[in-house]
N, C-alpha and C positions, 0 to 999 in steps of 0.2 A: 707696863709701868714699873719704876725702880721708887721707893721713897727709903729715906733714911730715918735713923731713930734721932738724925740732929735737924731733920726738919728739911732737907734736900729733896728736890723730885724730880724725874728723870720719865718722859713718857717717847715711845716708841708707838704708833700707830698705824697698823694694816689697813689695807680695801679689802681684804681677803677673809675664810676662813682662820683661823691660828694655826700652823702646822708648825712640827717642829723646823724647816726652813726658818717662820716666821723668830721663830723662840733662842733660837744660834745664832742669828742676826741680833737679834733683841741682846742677850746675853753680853755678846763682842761690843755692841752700843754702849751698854751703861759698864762693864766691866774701862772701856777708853776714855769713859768720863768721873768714872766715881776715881778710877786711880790704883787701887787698893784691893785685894781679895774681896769676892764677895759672898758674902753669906747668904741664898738664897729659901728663900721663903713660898713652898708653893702649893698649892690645891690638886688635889689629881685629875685635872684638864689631863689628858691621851695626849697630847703633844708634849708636855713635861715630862711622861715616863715614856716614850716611843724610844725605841730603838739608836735612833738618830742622834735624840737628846741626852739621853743614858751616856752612849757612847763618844759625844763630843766631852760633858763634864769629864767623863772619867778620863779622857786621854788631854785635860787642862785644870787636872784638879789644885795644882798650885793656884789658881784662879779664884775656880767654885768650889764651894760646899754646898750640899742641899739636904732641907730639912722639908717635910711635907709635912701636911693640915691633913687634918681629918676632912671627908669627903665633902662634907657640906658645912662647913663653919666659919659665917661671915662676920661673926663677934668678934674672931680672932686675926681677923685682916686688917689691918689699918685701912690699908689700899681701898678696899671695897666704901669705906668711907669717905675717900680721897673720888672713887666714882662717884655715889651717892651724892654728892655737895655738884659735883659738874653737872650730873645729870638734871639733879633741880633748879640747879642754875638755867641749864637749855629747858628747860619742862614747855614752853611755851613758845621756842623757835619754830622756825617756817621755814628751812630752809631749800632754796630750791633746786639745789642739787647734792650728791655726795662730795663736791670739793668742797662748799657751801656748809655742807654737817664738819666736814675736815678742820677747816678754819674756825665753824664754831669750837668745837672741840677742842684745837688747841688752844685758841682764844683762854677759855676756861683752866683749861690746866697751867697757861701760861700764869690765871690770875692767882689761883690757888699754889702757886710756885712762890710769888712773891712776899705766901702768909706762911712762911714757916713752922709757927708756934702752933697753925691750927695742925700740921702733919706730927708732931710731937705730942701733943694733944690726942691725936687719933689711935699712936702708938701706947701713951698711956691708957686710953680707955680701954684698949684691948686687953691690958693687962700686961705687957712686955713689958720686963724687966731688960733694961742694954746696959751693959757696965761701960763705963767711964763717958758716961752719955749726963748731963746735966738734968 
């Protein structure tokens, strides 16, 4: 998932483990949609610092920049909020299959797409400061 500090979100979703495959796809995704370098924001998931990933940023650093979190810190995630609200939203789905969870899923982040304020909101609570961000 990609959010912005202007309240934009951008979800990429796997059937798979995360590998860096997954994470350079993801990357080229929201890099052709947001438009504009991006500043990346990430937790140290192994797929983020693999070899793979390392070496695709650095050979498109006109691109990306990348700033890591400390190992465990979900205060400082927006995102992890931006889960948190979908997953309570499903809390009580049945779905019965994984295209089924798929659809829920996007369903949800489709909804939380269209509340902006709350993803600026999530940014503020983390504490992020964004310059020239409202």
């Amino acid at each position: 998932m990609a959010i912005t500090p202007d309240g934009r979100l951008y979800a990429r979703h796997f059937r798979t483990s995360i590998s860096s495959r997954c994470v350079i796809q993801a990357l080229r995704f929201f890099r052709r949609k947001i438009g504009t370098p991006l500043l990346v924001v990430w937790d140290r998931l192994n797929a983020h610092r693999s070899p793979a990933t390392t070496d695709f940023i650095a050979s498109h650093a006109q691109d990306y920049a990348v700033a890591y979190l400390p190992a465990y810190a979900p205060e400082l995630k927006p995102e992890e909020q931006c889960n948190a609200l979908v997953k309570r939203a499903m809390a009580n789905a049945l779905p019965g299959s994984v295209d089924d969870l798929h659809r829920l899923a996007r369903r949800e982040f489709g909804r939380l797409k269209r509340h902006p304020e709350m993803i600026v909101r999530f940014f503020r609570h983390a504490g992020l400061s964004v310059t020239g961000i409202p």
